[in-house]
C-alpha positions in Angstrom: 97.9 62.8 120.5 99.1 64.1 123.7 99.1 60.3 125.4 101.2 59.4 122.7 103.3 62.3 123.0 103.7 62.0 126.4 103.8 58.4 126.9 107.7 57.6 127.4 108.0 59.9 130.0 104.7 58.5 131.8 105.5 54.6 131.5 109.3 53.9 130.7 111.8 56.9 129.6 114.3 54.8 128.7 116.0 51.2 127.8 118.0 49.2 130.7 120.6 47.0 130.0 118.0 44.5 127.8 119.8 41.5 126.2 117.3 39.3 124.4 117.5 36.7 121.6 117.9 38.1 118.0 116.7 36.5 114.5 117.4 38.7 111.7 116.8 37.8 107.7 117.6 39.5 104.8 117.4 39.4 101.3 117.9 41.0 98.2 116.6 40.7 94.6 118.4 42.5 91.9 116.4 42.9 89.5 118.5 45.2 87.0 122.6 46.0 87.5 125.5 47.3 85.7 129.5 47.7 85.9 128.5 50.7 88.6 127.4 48.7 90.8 130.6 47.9 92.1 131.0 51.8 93.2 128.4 51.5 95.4 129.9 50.7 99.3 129.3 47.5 100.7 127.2 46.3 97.2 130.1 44.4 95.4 128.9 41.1 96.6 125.8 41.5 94.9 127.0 43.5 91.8 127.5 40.1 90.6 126.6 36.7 90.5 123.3 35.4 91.6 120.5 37.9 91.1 118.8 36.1 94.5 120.4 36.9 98.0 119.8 35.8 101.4 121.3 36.0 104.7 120.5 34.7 108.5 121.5 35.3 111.8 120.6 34.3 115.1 121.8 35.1 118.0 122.1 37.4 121.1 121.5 41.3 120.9 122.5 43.4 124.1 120.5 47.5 124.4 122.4 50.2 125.7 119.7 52.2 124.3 118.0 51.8 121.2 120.1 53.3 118.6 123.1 51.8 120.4 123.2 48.1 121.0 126.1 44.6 119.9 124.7 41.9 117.9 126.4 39.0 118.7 126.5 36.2 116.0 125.6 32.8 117.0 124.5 30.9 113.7 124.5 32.8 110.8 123.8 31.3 107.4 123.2 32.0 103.1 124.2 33.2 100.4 126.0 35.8 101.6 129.4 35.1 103.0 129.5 35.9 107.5 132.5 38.3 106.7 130.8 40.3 104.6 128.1 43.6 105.0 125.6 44.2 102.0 124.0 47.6 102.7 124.4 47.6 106.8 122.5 51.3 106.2 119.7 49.0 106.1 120.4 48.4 110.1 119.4 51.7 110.9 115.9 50.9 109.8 115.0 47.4 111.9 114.5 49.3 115.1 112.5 52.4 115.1 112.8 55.1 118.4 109.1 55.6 118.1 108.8 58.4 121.1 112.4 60.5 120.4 113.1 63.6 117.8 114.4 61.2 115.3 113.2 57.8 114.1 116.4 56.3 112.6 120.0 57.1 114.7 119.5 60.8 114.3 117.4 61.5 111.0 113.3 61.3 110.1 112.1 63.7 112.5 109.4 61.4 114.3 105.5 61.9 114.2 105.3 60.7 117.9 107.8 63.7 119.2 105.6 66.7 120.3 107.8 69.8 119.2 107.8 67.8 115.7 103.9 67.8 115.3 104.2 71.0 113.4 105.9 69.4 110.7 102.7 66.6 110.0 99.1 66.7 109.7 97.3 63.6 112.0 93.8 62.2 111.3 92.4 60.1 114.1 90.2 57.1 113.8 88.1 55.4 116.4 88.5 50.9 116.3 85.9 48.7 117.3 87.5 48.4 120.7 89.8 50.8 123.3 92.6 51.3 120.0 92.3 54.1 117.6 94.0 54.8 113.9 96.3 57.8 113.8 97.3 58.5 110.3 99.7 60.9 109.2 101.7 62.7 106.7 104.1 65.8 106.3 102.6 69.3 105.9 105.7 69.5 103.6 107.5 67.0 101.2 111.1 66.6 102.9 113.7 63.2 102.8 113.2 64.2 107.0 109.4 63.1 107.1 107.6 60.2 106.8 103.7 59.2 106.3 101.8 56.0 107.4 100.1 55.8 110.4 99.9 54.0 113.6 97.3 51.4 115.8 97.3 53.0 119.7 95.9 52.4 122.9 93.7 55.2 123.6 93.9 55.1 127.3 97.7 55.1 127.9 99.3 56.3 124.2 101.1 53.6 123.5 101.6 52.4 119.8 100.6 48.8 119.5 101.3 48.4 115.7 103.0 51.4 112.8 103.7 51.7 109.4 106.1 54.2 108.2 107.0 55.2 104.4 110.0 57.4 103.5 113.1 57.6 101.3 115.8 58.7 102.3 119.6 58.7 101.4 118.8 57.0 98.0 116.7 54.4 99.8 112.7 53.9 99.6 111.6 52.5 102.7 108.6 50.6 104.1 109.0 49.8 107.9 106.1 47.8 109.7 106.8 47.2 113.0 104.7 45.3 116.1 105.6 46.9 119.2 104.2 43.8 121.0 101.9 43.6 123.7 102.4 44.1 127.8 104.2 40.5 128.8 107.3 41.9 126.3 110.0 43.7 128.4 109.9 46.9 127.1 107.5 48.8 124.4 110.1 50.9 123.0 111.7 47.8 121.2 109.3 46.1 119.0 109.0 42.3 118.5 108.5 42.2 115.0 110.0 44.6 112.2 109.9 44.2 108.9 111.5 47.0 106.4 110.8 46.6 102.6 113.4 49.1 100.5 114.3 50.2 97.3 117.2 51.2 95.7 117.4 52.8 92.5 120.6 54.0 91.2 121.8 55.1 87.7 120.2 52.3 85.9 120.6 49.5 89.3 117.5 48.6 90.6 117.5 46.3 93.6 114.8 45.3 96.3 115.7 44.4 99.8 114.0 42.5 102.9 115.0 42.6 106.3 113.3 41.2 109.1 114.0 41.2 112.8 112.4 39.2 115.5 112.9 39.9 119.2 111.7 38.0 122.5 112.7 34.5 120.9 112.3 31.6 123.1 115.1 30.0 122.3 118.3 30.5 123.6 121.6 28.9 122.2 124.6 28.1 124.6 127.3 31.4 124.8 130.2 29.3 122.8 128.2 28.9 119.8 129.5 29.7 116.5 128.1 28.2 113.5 126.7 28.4 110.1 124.8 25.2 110.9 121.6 25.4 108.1 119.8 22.4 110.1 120.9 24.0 113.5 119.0 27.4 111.5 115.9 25.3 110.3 115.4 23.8 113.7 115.2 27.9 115.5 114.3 29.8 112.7 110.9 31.6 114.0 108.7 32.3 110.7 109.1 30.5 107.8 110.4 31.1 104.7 108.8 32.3 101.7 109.1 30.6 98.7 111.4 32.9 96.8 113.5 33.1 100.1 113.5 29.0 99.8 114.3 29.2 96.0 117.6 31.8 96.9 119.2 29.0 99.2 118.6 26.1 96.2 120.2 28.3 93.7 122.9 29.4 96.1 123.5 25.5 96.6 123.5 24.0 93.2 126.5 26.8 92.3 128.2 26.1 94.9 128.3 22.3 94.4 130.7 20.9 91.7 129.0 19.2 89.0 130.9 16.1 89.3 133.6 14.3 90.9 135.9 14.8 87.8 135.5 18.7 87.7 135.4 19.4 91.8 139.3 19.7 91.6 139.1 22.2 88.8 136.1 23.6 90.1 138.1 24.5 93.6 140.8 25.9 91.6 139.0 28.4 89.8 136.8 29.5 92.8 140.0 29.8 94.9 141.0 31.8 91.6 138.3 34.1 91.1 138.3 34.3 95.1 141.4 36.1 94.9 140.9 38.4 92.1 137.7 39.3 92.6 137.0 39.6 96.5 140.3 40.2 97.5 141.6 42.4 95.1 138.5 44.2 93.3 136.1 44.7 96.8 139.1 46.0 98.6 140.1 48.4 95.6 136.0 49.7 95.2 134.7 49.4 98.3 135.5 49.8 102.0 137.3 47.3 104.5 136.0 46.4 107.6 136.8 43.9 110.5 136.5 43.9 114.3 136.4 41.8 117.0 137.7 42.1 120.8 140.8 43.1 120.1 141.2 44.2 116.4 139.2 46.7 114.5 140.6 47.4 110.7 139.0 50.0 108.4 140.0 51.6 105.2 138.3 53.9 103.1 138.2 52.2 99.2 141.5 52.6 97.2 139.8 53.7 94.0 136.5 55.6 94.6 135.4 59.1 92.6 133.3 59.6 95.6 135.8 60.6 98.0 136.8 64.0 96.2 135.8 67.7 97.2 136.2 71.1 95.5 136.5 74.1 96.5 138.0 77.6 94.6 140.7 78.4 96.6 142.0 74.8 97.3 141.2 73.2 93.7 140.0 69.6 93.4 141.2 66.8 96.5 140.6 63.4 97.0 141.4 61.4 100.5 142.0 58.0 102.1 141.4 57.6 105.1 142.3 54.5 107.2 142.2 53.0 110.9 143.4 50.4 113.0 143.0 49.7 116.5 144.5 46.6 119.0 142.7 46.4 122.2 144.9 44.9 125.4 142.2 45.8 127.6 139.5 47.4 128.4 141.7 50.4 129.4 144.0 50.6 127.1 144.7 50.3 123.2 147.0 51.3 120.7 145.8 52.8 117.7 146.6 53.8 113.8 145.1 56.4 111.7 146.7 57.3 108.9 145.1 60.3 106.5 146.1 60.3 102.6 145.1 62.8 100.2 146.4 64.4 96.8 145.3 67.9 96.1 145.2 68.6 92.1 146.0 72.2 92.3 149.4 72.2 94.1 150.0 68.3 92.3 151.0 67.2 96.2 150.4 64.2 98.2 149.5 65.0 101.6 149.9 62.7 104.5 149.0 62.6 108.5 150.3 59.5 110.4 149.0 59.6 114.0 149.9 56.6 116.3 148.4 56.7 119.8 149.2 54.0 122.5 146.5 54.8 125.4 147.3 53.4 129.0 144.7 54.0 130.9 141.4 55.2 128.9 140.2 56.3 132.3 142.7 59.1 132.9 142.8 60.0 128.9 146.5 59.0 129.1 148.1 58.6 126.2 151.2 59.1 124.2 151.1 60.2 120.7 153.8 60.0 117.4 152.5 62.2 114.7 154.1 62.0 111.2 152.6 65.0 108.6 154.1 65.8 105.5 152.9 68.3 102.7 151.7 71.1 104.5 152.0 74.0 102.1 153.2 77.2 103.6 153.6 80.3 102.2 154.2 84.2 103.3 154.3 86.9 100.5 157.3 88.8 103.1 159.6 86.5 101.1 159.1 88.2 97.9 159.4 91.9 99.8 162.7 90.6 101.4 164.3 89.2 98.6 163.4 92.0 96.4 164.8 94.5 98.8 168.1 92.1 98.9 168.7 91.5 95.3 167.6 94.8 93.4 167.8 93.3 89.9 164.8 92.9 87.5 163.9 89.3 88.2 160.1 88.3 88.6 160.2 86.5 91.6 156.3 86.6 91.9 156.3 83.9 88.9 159.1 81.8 90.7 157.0 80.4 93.8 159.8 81.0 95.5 157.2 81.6 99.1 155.9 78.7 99.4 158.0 75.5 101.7 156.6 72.0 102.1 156.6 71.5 105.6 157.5 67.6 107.1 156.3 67.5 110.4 157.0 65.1 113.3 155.4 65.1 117.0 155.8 63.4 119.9 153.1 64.1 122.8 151.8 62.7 125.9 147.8 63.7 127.7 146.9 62.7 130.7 143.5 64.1 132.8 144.7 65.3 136.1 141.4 66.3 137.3 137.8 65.7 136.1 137.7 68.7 133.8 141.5 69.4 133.0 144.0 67.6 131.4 147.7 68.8 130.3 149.5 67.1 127.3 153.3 68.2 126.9 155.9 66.8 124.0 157.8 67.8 121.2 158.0 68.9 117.6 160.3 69.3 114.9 159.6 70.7 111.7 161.6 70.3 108.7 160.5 73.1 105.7 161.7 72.8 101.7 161.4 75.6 99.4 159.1 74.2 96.6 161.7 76.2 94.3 165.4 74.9 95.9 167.6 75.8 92.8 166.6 79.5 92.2 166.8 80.3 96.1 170.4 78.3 95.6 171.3 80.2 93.2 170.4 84.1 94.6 172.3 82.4 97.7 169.4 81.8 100.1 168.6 78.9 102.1 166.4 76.2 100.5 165.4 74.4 103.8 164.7 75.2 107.3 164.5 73.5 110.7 163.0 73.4 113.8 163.1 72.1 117.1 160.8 72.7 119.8 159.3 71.7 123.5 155.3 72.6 123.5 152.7 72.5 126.8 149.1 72.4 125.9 146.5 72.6 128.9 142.9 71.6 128.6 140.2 72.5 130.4 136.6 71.1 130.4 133.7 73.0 132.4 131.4 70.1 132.3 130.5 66.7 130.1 129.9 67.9 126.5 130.6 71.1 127.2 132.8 73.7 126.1 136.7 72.7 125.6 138.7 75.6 126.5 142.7 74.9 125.0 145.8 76.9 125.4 149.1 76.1 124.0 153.0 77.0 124.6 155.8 76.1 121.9 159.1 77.8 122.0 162.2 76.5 119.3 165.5 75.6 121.1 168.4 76.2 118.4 171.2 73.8 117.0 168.9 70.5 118.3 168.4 68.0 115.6 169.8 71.0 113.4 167.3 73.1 114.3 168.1 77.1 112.8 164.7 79.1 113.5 163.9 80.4 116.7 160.5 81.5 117.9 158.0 81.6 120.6 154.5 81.6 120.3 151.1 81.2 122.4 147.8 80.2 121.4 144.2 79.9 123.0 141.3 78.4 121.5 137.8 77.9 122.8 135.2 75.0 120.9 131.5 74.5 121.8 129.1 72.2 120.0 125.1 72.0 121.1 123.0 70.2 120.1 119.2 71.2 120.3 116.0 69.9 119.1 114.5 68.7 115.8 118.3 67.6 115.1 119.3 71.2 115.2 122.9 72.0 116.3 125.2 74.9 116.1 129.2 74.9 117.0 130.7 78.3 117.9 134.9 78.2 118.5 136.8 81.7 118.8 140.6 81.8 119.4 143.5 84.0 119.1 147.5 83.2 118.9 150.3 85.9 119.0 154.4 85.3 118.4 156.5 86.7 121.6 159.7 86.4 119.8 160.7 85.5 115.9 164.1 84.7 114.4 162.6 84.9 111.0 159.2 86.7 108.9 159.3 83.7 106.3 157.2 81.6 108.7 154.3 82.3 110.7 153.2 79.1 111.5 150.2 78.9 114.1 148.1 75.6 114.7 145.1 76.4 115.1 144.8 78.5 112.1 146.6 76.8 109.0 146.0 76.7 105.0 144.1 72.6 105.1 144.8 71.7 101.3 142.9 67.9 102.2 139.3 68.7 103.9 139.0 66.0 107.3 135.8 63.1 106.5 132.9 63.5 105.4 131.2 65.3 108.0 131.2 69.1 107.6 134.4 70.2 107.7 133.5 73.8 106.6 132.5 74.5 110.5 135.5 76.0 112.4 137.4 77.4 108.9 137.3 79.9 106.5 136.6 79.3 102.9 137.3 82.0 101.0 141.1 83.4 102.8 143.5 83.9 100.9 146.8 81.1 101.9 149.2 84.1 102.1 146.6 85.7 104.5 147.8 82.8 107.2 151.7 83.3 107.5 151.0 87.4 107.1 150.9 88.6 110.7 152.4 87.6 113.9 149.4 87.4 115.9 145.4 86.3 114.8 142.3 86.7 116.7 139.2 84.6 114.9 135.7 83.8 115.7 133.6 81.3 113.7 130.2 80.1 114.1 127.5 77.9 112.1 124.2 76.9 112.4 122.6 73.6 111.1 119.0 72.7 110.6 117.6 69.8 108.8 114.2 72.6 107.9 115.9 75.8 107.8 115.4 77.9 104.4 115.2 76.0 101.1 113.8 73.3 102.5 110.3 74.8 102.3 110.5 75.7 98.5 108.5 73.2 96.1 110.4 70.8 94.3 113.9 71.6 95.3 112.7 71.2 98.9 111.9 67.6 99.0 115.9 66.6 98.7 117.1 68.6 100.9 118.8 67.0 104.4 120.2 69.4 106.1 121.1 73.2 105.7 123.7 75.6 107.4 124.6 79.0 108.1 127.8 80.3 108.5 129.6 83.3 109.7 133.3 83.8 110.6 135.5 87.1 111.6 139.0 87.2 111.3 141.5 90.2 113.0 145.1 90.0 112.2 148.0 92.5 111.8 147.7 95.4 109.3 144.5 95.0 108.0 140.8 95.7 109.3 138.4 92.9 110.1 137.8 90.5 107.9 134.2 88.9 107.7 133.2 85.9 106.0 129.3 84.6 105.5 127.6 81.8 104.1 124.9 79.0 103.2 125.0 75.4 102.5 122.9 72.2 102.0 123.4 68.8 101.7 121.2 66.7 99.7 122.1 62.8 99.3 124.1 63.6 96.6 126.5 66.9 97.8 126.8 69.3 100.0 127.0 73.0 98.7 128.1 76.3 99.8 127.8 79.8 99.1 130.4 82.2 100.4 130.8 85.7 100.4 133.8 88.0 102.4 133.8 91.3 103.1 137.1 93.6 104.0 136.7 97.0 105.6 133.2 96.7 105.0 132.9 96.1 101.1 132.6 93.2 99.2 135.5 91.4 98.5 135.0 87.9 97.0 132.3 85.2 96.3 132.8 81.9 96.1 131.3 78.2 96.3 132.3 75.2 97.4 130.8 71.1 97.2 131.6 68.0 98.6 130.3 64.7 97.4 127.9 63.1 100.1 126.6 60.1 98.2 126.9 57.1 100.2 128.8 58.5 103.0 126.9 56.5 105.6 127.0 53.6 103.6 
């Protein structure tokens, strides 16, 4: 076990720039389905139609390292139309990093990593020759783990053959790979893989094949670009199997007309049901997609009960997000990357409408134009104020009369001036309306407020993937664009994020911003510490923020000091428990300390999980050192890397 352990660092550490020819098949037999289906990302081409799938490619595949590497396509053929992507997830699975922490692009903690040998049990057994058998399986039943077992050269370590079983992220999975033999280039890649899954979801039950080939003899001109089935027969470097044959007849005979008087009417209905159907319903359900050199397009589905979040304090939310990027080089781009949501508490739609045009990717130099609307502020100093002011007997708590939608446009420009420091300077205006214009009309008070103002942000960066150390200026200059609130405010903010073994990782960030002068107590707008109504993606966005704060706690004080800090562990607590254990991906631990004006510090502590299903949290605060409120909070996780 120690050979095998130690075997990359002894023979090859890592993967050179390795380009080699690609064959990859896949198939897919659905053997039950119904109208949810279509939910599922990147399933609707098989949610209907034929029951039998397949799909071809052959072409060239270049290795930056293992879990990084461009396919590109040179003759790709089936059922399956070249545009489309039926459970890519499945990618993930084709290549195996044998000798690192994780198996699969950073999840199944591997057998063959020493400092993960705690997690399996191994039984070794001797060959008729200089191989042995090392079989394994987890001390523990975890979605991280896997069992099978592995052919290896007892001399040197290396694996010659493996088979590896798991399920994870609603996928059963059967990977038997053939790391080759010395002529091949490297012996991290393998030159045969073939993955047999299973996915079983609310009544869907599908089966899927994939199976890549490396070291192919053949190699096809660069300008080729095809979906040439003889040009596919004439490379193709196993066989295929009989259902595989009987997938490409059935695929033919529906797409051929039944005869010469129908093909018209036959056209006109395909180019029909084209239209509705992949057009209009895979774009609503399902995610888009497209890239090439120059264009990459991406939007989250349009109609998808997957992409909401809860928590107690902000009520129910659901997000688009969306992407577009034009390349003009290789140093420089302009990009879009609009962020939608609605949050069902407040009954507002929230939007964040970033457009960056980078100039030279080298420096970081870019120039930014930022459109944000419905960013709810509120500060409980209105109520004191206009109480004080009007002296009648008028609820104004029942009135919302403290809380402004604020509209928000920036301008800003970064460039790195030095390896590890970069400034970024621009503008911002802000334009806020009282959620309640007629009653603050009425009692003769201003429904909306503006502001203008220049802001200087320097960055500074110790070393690569190290700490990012911020601090920002803004000051208001009055009558610009109608601007009628002054203030002046600094902010600092320090970020870290590590990453350590066994997919462990925690992120610490502390920070602190203070007003120097304010025209005004109805606004205390900071921005790095902000009420954030529509959570970011579907990684954890619980890191960095407080759960349980109160909104008015945010525009209460003219200065903030805060420290935050989580811990994540893919075999941390509950993960060890029977039953419950076994689904569990990946827990966290969180703990966050706020300081602002008036009050004592405030202290905020919790646990989460995610299974393949949600991510939950537990969250307690605690004010001068007592109890103050519990709370959870879930986000739905099924699918997201699909």
């Amino acid at each position: 076990m120690n050979r095998i352990f130690s075997y990359r660092n002894n023979f090859i550490e890592s993967i050179p720039d390795t380009t080699d020819n690609i064959y990859l098949k896949y198939s897919f037999h659905t053997k039950r389905r119904n109208p949810t289906l279509f939910f599922v990302p990147s399933m609707y081409t098989i949610a209907r139609g034929s029951r039998h799938n397949i799909g071809e490619t052959y072409g060239k595949i270049k290795f930056k390292n293992i879990n990084d590497y461009d396919i590109k396509r040179q003759v790709t053929t089936g059922s399956i139309s070249s545009y489309r992507k039926t459970m890519p997830v499945m990618l993930d699975y084709i290549i195996p990093d044998l000798y690192n922490i994780s198996l699969f692009n950073d999840h199944i903690l591997s057998p063959f990593y020493s400092k993960n040998s705690k997690y399996y049990r191994y039984n070794i057994s001797d060959t008729d020759g200089n191989n042995a058998i090392v079989s394994f399986k987890p001390r523990i039943t975890n979605t991280q783990l896997v069992n099978g077992s592995a052919e290896v050269d007892r001399l040197t370590g290396r694996i010659l053959r493996v088979t590896l079983k798991g399920n994870y992220d609603m996928i059963h999975f059967n990977v038997s790979a053939d790391m080759g033999n010395d002529s091949y280039g490297n012996p991290l890649l393998p030159t045969l893989c073939q993955t047999e899954a299973g996915f079983r979801f609310l009544g869907n039950d599908i089966d899927a094949h994939f199976l890549l080939v490396l070291d192919n003899k053949t190699s096809l001109p660069d300008s080729t670009n095809t979906s040439d089935i003889k040009l596919m027969d004439s490379i193709r470097p196993i066989p295929l199997a009989d259902n595989e044959k009987e997938a490409y007849r059935i695929y033919i005979e529906e797409k051929t007309p039944r005869d010469t008087l129908n093909s018209k009417s036959f056209r006109r209905k395909t180019k029909l049901r084209k239209i509705a159907w992949d057009i209009i319903g895979d774009h609503m359900l399902n995610s888009i997609k497209a890239e090439n050199e120059r264009v990459y397009i991406k939007f989250s589905p349009l109609v998808n009960p997957l992409y909401m979040s809860y928590s107690g304090s902000r009520g129910l939310s659901y997000k688009i997000n969306m992407g577009a990027r034009y390349n003009f080089s290789a140093n420089s781009n302009i990009t879009l990357s609009p962020h939608m949501g609605y949050n069902f508490k407040i009954k507002q739609w929230y939007f964040n409408i970033p457009m960056r045009y980078t100039y030279n990717k080298k420096h970081d130099a870019w120039t930014e134009l930022t459109w944000k609307t419905g960013n709810r502020i509120t500060n409980s100093s209105v109520l004191d104020i206009l109480k004080n002011e009007t002296r009648d007997t008028i609820d104004f708590s029942s009135l919302d009369l403290d809380y402004f939608d604020d509209h928000m446009l920036q301008l800003k420009s970064n460039i790195s001036l030095f390896k590890h420091f970069n400034v970024s300077v621009g503008c911002v205006y802000h334009q806020r309306n009282a959620v309640n214009k007629k009653i603050l009309e009425l009692i003769g008070k201003p429904s909306v407020y503006k502001s203008f103002a220049p802001q200087v942000t320097l960055g500074f960066v110790p070393y690569k993937s190290g700490p990012i150390f911020t601090a920002n200026y803004e000051r208001s200059i009055p009558n610009v664009l109608g601007s009628d609130t002054k203030y002046e405010k600094w902010e600092f903010d320090l970020s870290f994020k590590k990453k350590l073994n066994l997919l462990s990782k925690y992120s610490f960030r502390v920070g602190g911003g203070f007003y120097t002068n304010k025209s005004t107590d109805y606004f205390v707008d900071f921005s790095n510490f902000r009420e954030n109504y529509i959570p970011g993606g579907w990684d954890d966005d619980w890191s960095g923020n407080f759960q349980l704060l109160n909104s008015q706690w945010y525009n209460a004080s003219k200065y903030y000091i805060r420290t935050n800090f989580s811990y994540e562990s893919p075999l941390l607590l509950l993960t060890w428990m029977p039953v419950v254990g076994r689904y569990i991906e990946t827990e966290r631990i969180y703990v966050s300390v706020l300081q602002i004006e008036y009050t004592k510090p405030y202290f905020e502590i919790g646990y989460g999980f995610t299974t393949r299903y949600l991510s939950i949290g537990a969250f307690g605060s605690f004010l001068e050192g007592k109890p103050k409120e519990f709370g959870c909070k879930f986000t739905f996780e099924l699918f997201r890397k699909w």
